[in-house]
Structures are given as C-alpha cells and as structure tokens.
TORZA-39675 format. One record per residue (C-alpha): residue in one letter; x, y, z. Coordinates in steps of 0.05 Angstrom, whole numbers, padded with zeros to 5 digits, always signed. Example, Ala and Ser with C-alpha at 12.3 -4.5 7.8 and 13.67 -1.06 7.14 Angstrom:
A+00246-00090+00156S+00273-00021+00143
END
This chain:
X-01266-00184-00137X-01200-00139-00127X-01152-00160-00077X-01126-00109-00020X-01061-00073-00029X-01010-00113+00009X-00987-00075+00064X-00918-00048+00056X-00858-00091+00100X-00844-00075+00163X-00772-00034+00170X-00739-00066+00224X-00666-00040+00233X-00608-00083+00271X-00567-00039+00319X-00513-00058+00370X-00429-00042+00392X-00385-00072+00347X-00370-00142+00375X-00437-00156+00394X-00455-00205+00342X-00514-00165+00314X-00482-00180+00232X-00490-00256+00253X-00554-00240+00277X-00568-00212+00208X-00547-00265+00170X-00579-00313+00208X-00648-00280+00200X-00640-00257+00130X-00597-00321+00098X-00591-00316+00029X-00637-00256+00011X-00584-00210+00029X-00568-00137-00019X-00514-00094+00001X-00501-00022-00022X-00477+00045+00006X-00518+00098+00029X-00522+00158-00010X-00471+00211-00011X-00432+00172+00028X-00390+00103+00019X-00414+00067+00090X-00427-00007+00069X-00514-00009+00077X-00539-00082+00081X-00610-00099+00077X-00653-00166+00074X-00722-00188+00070X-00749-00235+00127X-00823-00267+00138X-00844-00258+00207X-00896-00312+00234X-00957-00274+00224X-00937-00277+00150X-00918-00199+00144X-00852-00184+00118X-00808-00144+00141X-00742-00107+00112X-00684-00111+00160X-00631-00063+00158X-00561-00081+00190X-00534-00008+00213X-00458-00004+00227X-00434-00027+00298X-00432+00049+00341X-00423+00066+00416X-00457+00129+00420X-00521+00174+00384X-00468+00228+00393X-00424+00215+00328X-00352+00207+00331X-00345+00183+00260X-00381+00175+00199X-00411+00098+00211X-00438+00127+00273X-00472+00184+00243X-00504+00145+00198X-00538+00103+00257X-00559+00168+00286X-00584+00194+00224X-00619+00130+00210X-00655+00127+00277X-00676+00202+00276X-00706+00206+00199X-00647+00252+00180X-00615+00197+00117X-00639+00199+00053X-00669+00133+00023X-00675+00097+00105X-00746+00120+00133X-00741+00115+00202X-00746+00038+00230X-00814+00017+00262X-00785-00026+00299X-00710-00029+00325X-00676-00086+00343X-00620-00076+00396X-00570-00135+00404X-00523-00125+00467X-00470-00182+00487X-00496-00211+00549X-00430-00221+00575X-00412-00156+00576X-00475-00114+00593X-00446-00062+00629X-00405-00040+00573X-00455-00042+00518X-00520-00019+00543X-00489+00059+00542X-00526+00064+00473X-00583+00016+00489X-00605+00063+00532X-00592+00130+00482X-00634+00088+00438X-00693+00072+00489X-00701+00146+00508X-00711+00164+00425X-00784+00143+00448X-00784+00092+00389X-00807+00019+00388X-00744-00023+00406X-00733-00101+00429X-00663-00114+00463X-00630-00176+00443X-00591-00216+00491X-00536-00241+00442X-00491-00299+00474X-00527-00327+00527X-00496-00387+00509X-00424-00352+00536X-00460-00324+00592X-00479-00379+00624X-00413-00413+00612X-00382-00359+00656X-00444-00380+00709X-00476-00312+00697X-00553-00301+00710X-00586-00245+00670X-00656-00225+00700X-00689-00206+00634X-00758-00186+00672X-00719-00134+00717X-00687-00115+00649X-00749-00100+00626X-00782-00069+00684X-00723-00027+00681X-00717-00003+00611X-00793-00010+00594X-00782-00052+00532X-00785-00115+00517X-00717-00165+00526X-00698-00234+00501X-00645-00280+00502X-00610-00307+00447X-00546-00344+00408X-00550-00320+00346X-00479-00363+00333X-00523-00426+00345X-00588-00407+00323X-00623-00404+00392X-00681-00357+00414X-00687-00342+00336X-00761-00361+00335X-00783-00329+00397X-00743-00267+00375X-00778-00276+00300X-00850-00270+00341X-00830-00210+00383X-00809-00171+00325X-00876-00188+00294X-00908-00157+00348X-00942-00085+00351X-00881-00053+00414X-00903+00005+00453X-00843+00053+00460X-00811+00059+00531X-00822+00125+00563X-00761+00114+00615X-00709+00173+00620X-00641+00155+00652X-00604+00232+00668X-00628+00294+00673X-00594+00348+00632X-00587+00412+00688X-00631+00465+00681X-00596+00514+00654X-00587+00465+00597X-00654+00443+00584X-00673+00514+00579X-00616+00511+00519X-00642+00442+00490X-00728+00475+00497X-00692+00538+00454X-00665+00497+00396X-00725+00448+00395X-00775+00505+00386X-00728+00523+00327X-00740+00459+00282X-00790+00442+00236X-00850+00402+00258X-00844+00331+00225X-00900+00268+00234X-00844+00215+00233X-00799+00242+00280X-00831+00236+00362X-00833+00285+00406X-00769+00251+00445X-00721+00248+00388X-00730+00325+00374X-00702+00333+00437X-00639+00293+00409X-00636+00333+00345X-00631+00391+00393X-00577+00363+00427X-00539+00337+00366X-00544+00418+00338X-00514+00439+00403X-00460+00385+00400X-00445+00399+00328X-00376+00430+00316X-00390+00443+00239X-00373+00379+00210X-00449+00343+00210X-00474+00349+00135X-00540+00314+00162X-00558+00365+00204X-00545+00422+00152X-00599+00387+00112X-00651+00377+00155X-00641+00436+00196X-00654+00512+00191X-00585+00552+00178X-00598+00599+00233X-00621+00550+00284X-00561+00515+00273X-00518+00573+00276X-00549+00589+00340X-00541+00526+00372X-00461+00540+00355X-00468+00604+00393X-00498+00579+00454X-00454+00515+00445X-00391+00568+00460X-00421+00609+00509X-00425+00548+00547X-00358+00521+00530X-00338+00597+00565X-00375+00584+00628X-00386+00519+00629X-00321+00467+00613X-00346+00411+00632X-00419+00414+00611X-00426+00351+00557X-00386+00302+00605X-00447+00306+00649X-00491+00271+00595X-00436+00210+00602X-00432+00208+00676X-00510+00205+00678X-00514+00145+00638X-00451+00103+00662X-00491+00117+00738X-00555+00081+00704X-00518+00030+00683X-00487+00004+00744X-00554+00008+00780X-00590-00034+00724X-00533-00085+00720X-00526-00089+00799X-00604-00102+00808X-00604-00155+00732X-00544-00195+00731X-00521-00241+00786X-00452-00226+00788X-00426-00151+00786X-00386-00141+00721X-00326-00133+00757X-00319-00194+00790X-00328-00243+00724X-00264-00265+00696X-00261-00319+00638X-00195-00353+00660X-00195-00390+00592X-00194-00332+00545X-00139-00293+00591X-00099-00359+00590X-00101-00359+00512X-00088-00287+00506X-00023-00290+00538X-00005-00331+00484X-00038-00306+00422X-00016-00219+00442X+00054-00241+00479X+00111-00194+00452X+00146-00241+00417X+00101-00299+00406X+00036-00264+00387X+00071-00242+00323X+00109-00315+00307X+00042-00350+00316X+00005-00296+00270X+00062-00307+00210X+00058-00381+00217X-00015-00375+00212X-00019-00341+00153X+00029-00379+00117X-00012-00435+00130X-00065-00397+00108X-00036-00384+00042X-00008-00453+00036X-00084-00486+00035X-00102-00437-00016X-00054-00470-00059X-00068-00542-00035X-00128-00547-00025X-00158-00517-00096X-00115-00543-00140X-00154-00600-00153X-00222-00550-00163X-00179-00510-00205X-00152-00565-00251X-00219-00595-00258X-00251-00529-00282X-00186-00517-00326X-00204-00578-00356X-00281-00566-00363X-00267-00500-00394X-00216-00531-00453X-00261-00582-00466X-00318-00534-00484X-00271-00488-00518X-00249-00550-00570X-00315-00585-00570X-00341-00508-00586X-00286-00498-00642X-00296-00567-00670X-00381-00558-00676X-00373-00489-00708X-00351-00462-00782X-00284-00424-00778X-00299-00352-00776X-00303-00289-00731X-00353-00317-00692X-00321-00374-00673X-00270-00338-00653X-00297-00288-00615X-00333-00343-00574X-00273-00393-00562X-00213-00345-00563X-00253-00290-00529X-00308-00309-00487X-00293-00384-00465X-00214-00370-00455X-00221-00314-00429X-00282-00313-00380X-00269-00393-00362X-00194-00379-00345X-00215-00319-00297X-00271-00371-00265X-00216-00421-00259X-00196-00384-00194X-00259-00382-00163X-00233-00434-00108X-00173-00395-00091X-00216-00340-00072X-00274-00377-00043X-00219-00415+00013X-00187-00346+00019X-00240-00321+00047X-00267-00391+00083X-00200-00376+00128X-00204-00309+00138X-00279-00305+00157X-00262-00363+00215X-00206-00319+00241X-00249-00264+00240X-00317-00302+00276X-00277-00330+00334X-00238-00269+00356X-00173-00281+00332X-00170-00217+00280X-00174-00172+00339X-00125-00193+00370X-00076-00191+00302X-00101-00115+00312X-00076-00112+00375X-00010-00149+00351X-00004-00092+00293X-00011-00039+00336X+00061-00034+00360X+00085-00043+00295X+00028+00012+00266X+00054+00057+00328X+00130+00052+00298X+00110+00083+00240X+00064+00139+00277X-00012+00094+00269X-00049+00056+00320X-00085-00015+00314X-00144+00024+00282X-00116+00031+00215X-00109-00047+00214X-00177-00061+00204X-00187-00022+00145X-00126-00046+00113X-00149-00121+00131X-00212-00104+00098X-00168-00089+00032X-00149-00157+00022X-00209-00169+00005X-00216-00107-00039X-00188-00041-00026X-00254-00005-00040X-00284-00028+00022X-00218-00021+00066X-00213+00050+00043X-00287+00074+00065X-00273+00031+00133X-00222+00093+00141X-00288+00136+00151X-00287+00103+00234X-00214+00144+00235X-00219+00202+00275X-00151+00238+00248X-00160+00272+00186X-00082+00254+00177X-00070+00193+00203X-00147+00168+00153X-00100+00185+00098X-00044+00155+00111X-00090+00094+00115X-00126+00105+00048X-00062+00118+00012X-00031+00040+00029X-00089+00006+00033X-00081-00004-00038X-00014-00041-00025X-00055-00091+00010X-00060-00165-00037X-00124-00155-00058X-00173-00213-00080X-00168-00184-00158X-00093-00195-00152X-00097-00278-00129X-00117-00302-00192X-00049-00260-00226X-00006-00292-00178X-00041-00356-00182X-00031-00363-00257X+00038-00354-00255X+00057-00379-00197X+00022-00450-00231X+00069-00423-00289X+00133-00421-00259X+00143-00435-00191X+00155-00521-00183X+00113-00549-00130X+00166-00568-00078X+00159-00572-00005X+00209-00532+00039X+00199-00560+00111X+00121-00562+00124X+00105-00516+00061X+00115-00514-00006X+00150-00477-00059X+00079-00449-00085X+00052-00419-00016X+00114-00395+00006X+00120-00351-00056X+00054-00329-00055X+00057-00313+00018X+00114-00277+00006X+00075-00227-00043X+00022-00215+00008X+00093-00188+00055X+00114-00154+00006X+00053-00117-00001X+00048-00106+00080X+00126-00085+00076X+00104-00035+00025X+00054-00001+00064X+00093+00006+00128X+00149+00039+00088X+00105+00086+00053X+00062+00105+00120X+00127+00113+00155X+00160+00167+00097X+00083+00201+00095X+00071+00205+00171X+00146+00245+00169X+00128+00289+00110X+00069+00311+00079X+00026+00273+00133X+00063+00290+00199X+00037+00279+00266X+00050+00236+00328X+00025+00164+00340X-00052+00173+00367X-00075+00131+00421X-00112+00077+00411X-00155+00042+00456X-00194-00029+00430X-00244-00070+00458X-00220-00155+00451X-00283-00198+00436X-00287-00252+00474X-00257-00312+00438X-00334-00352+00399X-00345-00416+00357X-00355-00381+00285X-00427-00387+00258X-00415-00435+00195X-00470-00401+00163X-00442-00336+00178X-00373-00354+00153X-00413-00394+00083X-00453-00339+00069X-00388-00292+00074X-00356-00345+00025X-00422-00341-00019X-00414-00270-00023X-00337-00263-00043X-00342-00318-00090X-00408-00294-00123X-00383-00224-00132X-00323-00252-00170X-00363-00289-00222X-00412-00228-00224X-00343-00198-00247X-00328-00247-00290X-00397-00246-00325X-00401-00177-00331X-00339-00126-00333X-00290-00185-00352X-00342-00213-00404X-00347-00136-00436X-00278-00129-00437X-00267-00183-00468X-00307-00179-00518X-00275-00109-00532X-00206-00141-00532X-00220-00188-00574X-00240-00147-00629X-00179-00103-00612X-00130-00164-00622X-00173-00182-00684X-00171-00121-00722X-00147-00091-00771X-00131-00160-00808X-00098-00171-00872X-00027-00126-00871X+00021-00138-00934X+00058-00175-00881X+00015-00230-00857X-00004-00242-00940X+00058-00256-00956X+00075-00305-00898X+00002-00336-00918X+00027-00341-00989X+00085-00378-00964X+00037-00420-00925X-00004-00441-00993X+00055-00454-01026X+00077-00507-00968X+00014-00533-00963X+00025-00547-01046X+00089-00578-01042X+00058-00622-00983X+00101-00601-00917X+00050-00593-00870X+00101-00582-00815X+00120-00517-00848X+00050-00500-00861X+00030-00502-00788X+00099-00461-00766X+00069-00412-00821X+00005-00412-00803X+00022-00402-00729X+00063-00338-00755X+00008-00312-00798X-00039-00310-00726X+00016-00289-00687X+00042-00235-00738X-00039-00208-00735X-00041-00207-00668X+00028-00157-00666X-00011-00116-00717X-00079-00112-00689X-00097-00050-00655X-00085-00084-00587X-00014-00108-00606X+00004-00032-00629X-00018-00013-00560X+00027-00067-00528X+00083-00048-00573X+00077+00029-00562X+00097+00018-00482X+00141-00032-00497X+00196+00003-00488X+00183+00032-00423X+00164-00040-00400X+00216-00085-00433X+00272-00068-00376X+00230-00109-00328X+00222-00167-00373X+00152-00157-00404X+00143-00164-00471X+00088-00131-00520X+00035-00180-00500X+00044-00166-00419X+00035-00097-00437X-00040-00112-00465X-00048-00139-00402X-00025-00078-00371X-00061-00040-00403X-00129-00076-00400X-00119-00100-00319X-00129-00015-00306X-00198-00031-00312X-00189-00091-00262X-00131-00132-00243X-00166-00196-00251X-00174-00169-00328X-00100-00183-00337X-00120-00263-00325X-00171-00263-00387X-00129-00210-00434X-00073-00262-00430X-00116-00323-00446X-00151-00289-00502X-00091-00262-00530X-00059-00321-00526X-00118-00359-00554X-00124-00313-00620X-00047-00324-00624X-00049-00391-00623X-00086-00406-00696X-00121-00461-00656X-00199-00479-00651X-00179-00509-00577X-00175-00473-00514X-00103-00482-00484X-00088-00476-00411X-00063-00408-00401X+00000-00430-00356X+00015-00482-00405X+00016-00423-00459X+00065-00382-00418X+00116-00439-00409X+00121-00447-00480X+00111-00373-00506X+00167-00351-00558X+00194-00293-00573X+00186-00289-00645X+00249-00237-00655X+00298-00288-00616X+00265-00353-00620X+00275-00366-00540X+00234-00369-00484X+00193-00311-00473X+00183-00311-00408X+00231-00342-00349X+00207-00360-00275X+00248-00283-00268X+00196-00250-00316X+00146-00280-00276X+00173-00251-00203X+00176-00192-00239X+00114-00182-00253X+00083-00204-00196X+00116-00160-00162X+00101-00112-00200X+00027-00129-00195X+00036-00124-00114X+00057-00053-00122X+00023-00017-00180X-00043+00021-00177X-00078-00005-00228X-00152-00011-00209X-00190+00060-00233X-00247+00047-00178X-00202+00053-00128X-00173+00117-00157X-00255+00139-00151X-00262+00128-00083X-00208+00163-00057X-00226+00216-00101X-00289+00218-00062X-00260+00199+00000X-00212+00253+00011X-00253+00306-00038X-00188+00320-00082X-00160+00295-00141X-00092+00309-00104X-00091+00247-00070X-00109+00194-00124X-00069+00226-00173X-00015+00228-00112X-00030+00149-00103X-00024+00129-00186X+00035+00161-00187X+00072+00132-00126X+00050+00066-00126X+00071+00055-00201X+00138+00090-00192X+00152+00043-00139X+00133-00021-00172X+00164-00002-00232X+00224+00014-00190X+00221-00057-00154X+00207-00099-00214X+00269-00064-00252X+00309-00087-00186X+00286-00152-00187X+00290-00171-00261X+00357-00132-00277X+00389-00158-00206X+00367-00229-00228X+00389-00230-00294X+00458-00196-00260X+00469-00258-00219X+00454-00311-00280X+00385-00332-00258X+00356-00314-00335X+00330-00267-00371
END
C-alpha cells in the first residue's frame, strides 16, 4: 500500500520593529536547524528554520528584517513588503504571519501591526516581554486586543522561554484573517487607489486586501521600487506616477493622512488594552543607568574600558584552548610524519593540510569569546547605546549613529556590515559607510594578529591589562581611527554633504537569552572552520604544490651533494645545516617563492621578507589564508616530518642572506598594521561592486586602503628602525 504525499510545511514568517525581540524569538523556536542566505538580487541577510508544531506538521519559519512601515524606506523594509504581498522571488507568500510587538512599548510598535492586519492575511501577534511589562506594573488586556484587531494575541518572553508552547499551538492552528480597517483613505483617493487596482493582474495568492496595498505602493513609488517594476504592468505604473504628481500639485499633504489615521487607532486601542497610558510609564532604573552609560564624557570612558576588557579576555581566556589545540595539532603532524614513507604525500598532508588547516583552527577560541562578548552587549541593550555614544563623534565627521551599526556588523565580517548599509537612506552618506567598513578588525584578521602578537609581544601586565590585549586593542583603534579619517576627507570631497539627522529608538536594557547569545557563538565559530575546511583547505592544497614545485635546480644538487659528502665523512651537524638549506633553497625556487621574491622589493621597506609576501599574496583570497600560507611554508621549509608551532617558527626564522633574525617584534607591528589597513579580501571587493553597481568604488577602495597601509607600515617600520628599536 502507497503512503500519501506529505503535505508540504507550513510557511510561517516572523515580523516585528527592530528591538522587539522577534530574532530571539527565532532562535528560540528554530534552535539549531537554522540556514541563512540572502535573497535574490539583493544582499539582505534571509534566515530560515524548520520547526515541528504539535499536531506534528512542520512548518518553515522565515525571520524577515526588523521594519516600521509596509511603505518602504529602505531596502530591508521592502523586502518585508515584498515578502508579505507575493512580490519576492523564491518567498511564497506566508500562510501564516507571526507578529512580535514589545509589550512595553505598544504604542510605538503596533503602527505596522496594524498595516499588516489590514493585508487580510492570517496573522498571530506576539506579546514579546511580558516579563518587562509586568515589572513596570503594566496590564495588557489581550482579549480587548483581540476584539480590537480581530486576530488572535498571546503573551510571551521569548528571552526566557515562556508562552513558547502555547504560542507553538496557536501557530498550528488554521487563523481566519481579520477583516478590521483602521483609516479611511478620502474619497477622492480611493477613487485613485479603485483606478490602479483595476490596472493589475489578477493573481490567486495575493487577497483581495493586499491589491489594494500594491495600489498604494505604485502610487507611493518615486521610481526606485525594482519589485514593483516586476510584478507590475509598465503603464499602470507609469500612471500611478502621474496621478501620484497631480496630487502632489493639489494635494501637499495627501500621504501624511495615511500616518495620522493610524497613530489615532493606536491611541484608542492602547487607551481601552493597557492599564496605564504609555505616557505615564517611566522605568526609573533604565533612565538611572542611562545617565551613566550616554553621559558626555563618561559614556565614552566606560565604552573604551569595556572594550579593552573585551579584548583582554580574548587573550586570557583562550590561551589555554589555543595551546591545547596547538599541541593536538603537532602531535598529529609528527605522529603523521613518523607512520608514513617520506614522499610527496607525506608532505602534502603534514606540511600542507595538518599545518596549515590545524594552525588556522588553533584560533577558533579567539573568535568564538569574540563573539560570546559582543553578542551579550548586543542582547542586553548596551550596543545601542555605544550607537548613540558614536553618533557625536559620526556627526564630526558629517554621519549620524546609523552608520555605526553597519560598521559594528564588520567586525564580524565586512560583507555583512556593508549590505547593513542598504537601511541608509543617503545615497552619499551609504557610501561613505561601505567604503570604511572595511577598516573595521574583522574576525578573518584575529587569528593574524593573534599569531604574532603570541610571536612577539611578551605577556606583561600594564596596570589591570596586559601587554597582549593592550596591543591588540590597539589594532582594533587603529582600524576605527582609520575610518573616521577617511569618512571625514570623503564626506569633504568626492562625498560632500551635511551631517543627516538621526533619530534612534534605545531598547530597553534585557537579560541576554544564553541560547540566543550560544547559538550566535555556534554560528561565528562554525563558519570559521567551514572556512577552514573548505577555502583554506583548497588553498592550501594549491600552495603547497606551489612551494613544492619545480624541485631539483642545479642549486639545491649541489648543496645536496655537499650534504652526502657530510653525511660520508660522519658530521651529521653539517648534514642537518645542509639539509635544512637544500628545503629552504627549494622553497625560494618553487613557483610560490618566485612569487614572494618578484614583490619583494616593493615590500622589503616595511620589513617583510619573500616569505610574508606569499602570505600576501595568498591572504587576497582571505585574510585568515595568511595564518595557514605561513605554517605551510614554514613547514615545507623546515625539512622536518613534525609539525612546529608557527609562532615558535617566526621567533627563530633566519634570513638566509644575513644569517640574523628575520623578523623583529618591529616586523611584526608592521605588519599588523599593515593587515589593519589593507584591502585584501576579493569578496568584499564583490559586494561593493554589487552594492554601489560600479566598479568605481571597489577599485576606488583597493586602491586607497592599500596605499594607506602601505604608507603606515613604511612609517612604522622605517620610524622604528630610526629610533634603534630593530630592524
């Protein structure tokens, strides 16, 4: 007997303000069965997960970006739109749509709750943060709610995990659409909006309601909505412009009548749900901190201090991880080496792969408590307020607080901060933004200053920190001293225009969700070792060959001749120095060590030898690279079956012309500084491509940014050397 098709899951899409906690709500429903992509033809962050609902259906849930309005003032928020009204590619309209709201604050967040409830489309609204809400001895009414919006409500903390299973059996349920209407366009409009909806195409998934909406959103369209282009008729479209500015002629003030419509329904639904009137609630606890946390001159101290402590427990705190993979890694590199015959494929596998993949990995904790910290300072608050801190410097050098965000997002990558540019309404102020992001520390650059900051810098403590985090706070500054400078010279040239105004919402201040912040963690740390296993793997793979190849030279016979003959006369000691010279001397001659020695010259004023400049070369691909091109070439150097720990290696690297040290703690300040300023991730260089449409900009952006680290790394190593500190 055959068994029915099983039904297809249930779409089920997440909506909410920013701030409301709908992402924790995500995570908490989905857990670990989490994928995240972009949508297509377009680079907004799309995160989807797979839950089972009691009845035993699944469902697919769709986290949508935080928005305020169905009337799009920025990419993330035509995306929602699109979403909700069948216009994106790939995202079938939800059948069921989850609306989370912050119960403290309904009056400000239900303005797209109820956009969303006249779509005529099957919707729950969340409570989030009851918790909070009855902390600050507020009563929400959720069956007026209801009565009042027609769907269904419930009452949750999604930071604790409460109301999760009575929420998990609503959205099982089959929800009847509220028919409720909340303003009443005039009539000389509605006979605008009855035009344009005769115009489009009939469509089965899209309800009678929300083709009223895609009327609206033609009328409101000022030429910028690709969406709507697609989905829409040319002419209607270009006659919903027309009567758009006939109405802009007669009419000024004809869409702020939409807003005051609303913001009128709103007060009447809070005034008859919640116990207290919005105005009146005042959480004496959170003003008390902020007065602190954004004062002038304190707000700033505390954020520095908090960072460096930040930085310091990356150091402390994972060094013990670190040493014990360090030492896991070596010990299958030799025990590897010992099992196996010499040959090429011993080397590829314990100079190539197990150097060079294990060393990356050996970072893994860095990253992973990197990202521990910043996700709790993000959870409870506290990153809002640094926005709100940055703002008067961002204003100084003609930004706002909104270009903070994305550039926060690029310490974690700069791919990410640069498409959180897309919630920028300034065309020149977005970027401004895109073009330093990249000067942001990213997570790829950690391990780089890790390794030689284990190198080089001694672990001594100055006051409450030591020698370690200092420095590698002081990279990260470096970085954010960078940007300002740059956005300050664009924003007066090539980019002019004033300082926008910018006007933020503050979160209330919230016990992070440890699963929220773990899964965050997860995330970072499994997406480095995807890294690791895949791009860092090929490309090291390819290196090694590179460093391999071509063996054999007229040289190295000779100095293996020389070898023999030691080895004859029974002085081992000069066998091994030859021995070391015959791998070192193939290295230099491999294809790789042409490559290094070709930009050698352009490279050698800032202290880097041929060897950095493989590194150089191969970190374009991605800066991590540079961690695993250094182990493998120093592995394949080394005429050793063991794997040697790479910071070890650079202490006591030679230069074979001189016979001295080849690199000082100056070579390594160099470099890192260098690595702080140079472009050298190509993905990157994509999405701004596609970002801005032009190959101006990221060829704009590779040029700067390594003109100005080469610039700064010259100043560092030549002013060091200059005033006796090596070299």
């Amino acid at each position: 007997m055959s068994r029915p098709p099983e039904a297809p899951p249930r779409r089920i899409a997440i909506l909410g303000n920013p701030n409301a906690g709908k992402s924790t709500l995500f995570n908490a429903l989905t857990g670990l069965r989490q994928k995240v992509g972009n949508y297509p033809g377009v680079t907004v962050e799309k995160k989807t997960g797979m839950i089972d609902l009691p009845s035993g259906r699944r469902a697919e849930v769709v986290d949508l970006p935080g928005s305020y309005s169905l009337q799009p003032a920025s990419p993330d928020e035509m995306i929602v739109r699109d979403v909700l009204l069948g216009l994106q590619s790939d995202t079938p309209p939800p059948d069921l749509i989850v609306f989370v709201v912050d119960a403290t604050n309904l009056d400000r967040h239900m303005y797209l709750a109820l956009q969303v409830v006249e779509l005529g489309r099957p919707m729950l609204l969340v409570l989030n943060m009851m918790d909070a809400a009855a902390a600050l001895s507020m009563r929400i009414d959720t069956v007026a709610l209801e009565r009042q919006l027609g769907v269904p409500v419930v009452g949750i903390s999604a930071a604790k995990g409460e109301g999760l299973d009575a929420l998990r059996a609503m959205m099982d349920r089959d929800v009847e659409p509220s028919t409720r209407h909340f303003r009443e366009w005039p009539a000389h409009l509605m006979r605008v909006i009855d035009r344009l909806e005769r115009r489009l195409p009939e469509r089965a998934d899209l309800p009678q309601r929300a083709r009223r909406d895609v009327a609206v959103a033609m009328l409101l369209d000022r030429g910028e909505d690709d969406a709507l282009a697609r989905h829409v008729p040319a002419d209607a479209l270009q006659d919903a412009r027309m009567l758009a500015h006939r109405l802009d002629e007669f009419s000024p003030n004809w869409r702020s009548g939409d807003v005051t419509g609303r913001y009128d329904a709103i007060s009447a639904l809070v005034a008859e749900s919640v116990s207290a009137p919005p105005g009146e609630r005042r959480d004496t606890r959170s003003e008390a901190i902020d007065r602190v946390l954004t004062h002038r001159v304190w707000g700033p101290i505390i954020f520095v201090v908090l960072m460096g402590a930040v930085f310091q427990s990356v150091f402390a705190w994972a060094q013990p991880l670190m040493d014990l993979i360090d030492w896991a890694v070596s010990a299958v590199g030799s025990m590897l080496g010992q099992a196996m015959p010499p040959g090429a494929l011993r080397s590829l596998l314990v100079d190539g792969v197990i150097a060079g993949v294990g060393t990356t990995l050996t970072f893994v904790p860095q990253i992973a408590i990197l990202f521990l910290f910043l996700s709790l300072l993000e959870d409870s608050g506290y990153m809002a307020r640094a926005a709100f801190i940055m703002d008067r410097v961002m204003a100084k050098v003609g930004l706002s607080g909104r270009s903070f965000i994305p550039l926060l997002s690029s310490f974690a990558c700069a791919i990410p901060g640069i498409m959180a540019t897309r919630s920028i309404d300034n065309r020149r102020d977005r970027i401004t933004t895109i073009m330093i992001a990249p000067f942001m520390s990213c997570s790829a650059r950690l391990p780089v200053y890790a390794l030689i900051i284990g190198a080089f810098v001694p672990n001594r403590w100055v006051g409450f920190l030591t020698l370690p985090g200092i420095t590698l706070f002081a990279m990260y500054f470096i970085g954010i001293v960078a940007a300002v400078a740059v956005a300050w010279a664009l924003k007066r040239t090539v980019l002019r225009g004033g300082p926008p105004l910018y006007v933020m919402e503050l979160p209330p201040y919230r016990r992070p969700s440890l699963r929220s912040v773990l899964t965050t963690v997860r995330e970072r740390s499994l997406l480095f070792t995807r890294n690791a296993g895949t791009v860092i793997l090929l490309i090291t793979v390819v290196l090694w060959f590179l460093a391999s190849y071509p063996k054999g030279s007229e040289a190295v016979r000779a100095i293996e001749a020389q070898r023999v003959a030691a080895l004859q006369a029974g002085d081992t000691a000069q066998a091994r120095a030859l021995e070391l010279r015959v791998a070192g001397t193939n290295l230099e001659q491999s294809f790789a060590g042409r490559a290094g020695r070709f930009i050698e010259p352009a490279i050698a004023p800032l202290g880097f030898d041929w060897r950095i400049g493989i590194g150089l070369i191969t970190s374009l691909a991605a800066r991590e690279v540079m961690v695993a091109t250094m182990a493998t070439v120093f592995n394949i150097g080394s005429a050793d079956e063991d794997v040697h720990p790479l910071r070890q290696s650079l202490r006591d690297a030679v230069d074979t012309r001189t016979g001295l040290k080849a690199y000082t703690p100056l070579t390594g300040l160099s470099l890192m500084v260098f690595y702080v300023l140079a472009c050298q991730c190509m993905s990157t260089l994509a999405v701004v491509r596609r970002e801005t449409n032009s190959w101006r900009w990221p060829i704009f952006m590779l040029v700067m940014m390594n003109s100005l680290a080469w610039l700064a790394s010259f100043a560092v190593y030549q002013g060091g050397r200059a005033l006796g500190y090596g070299g």
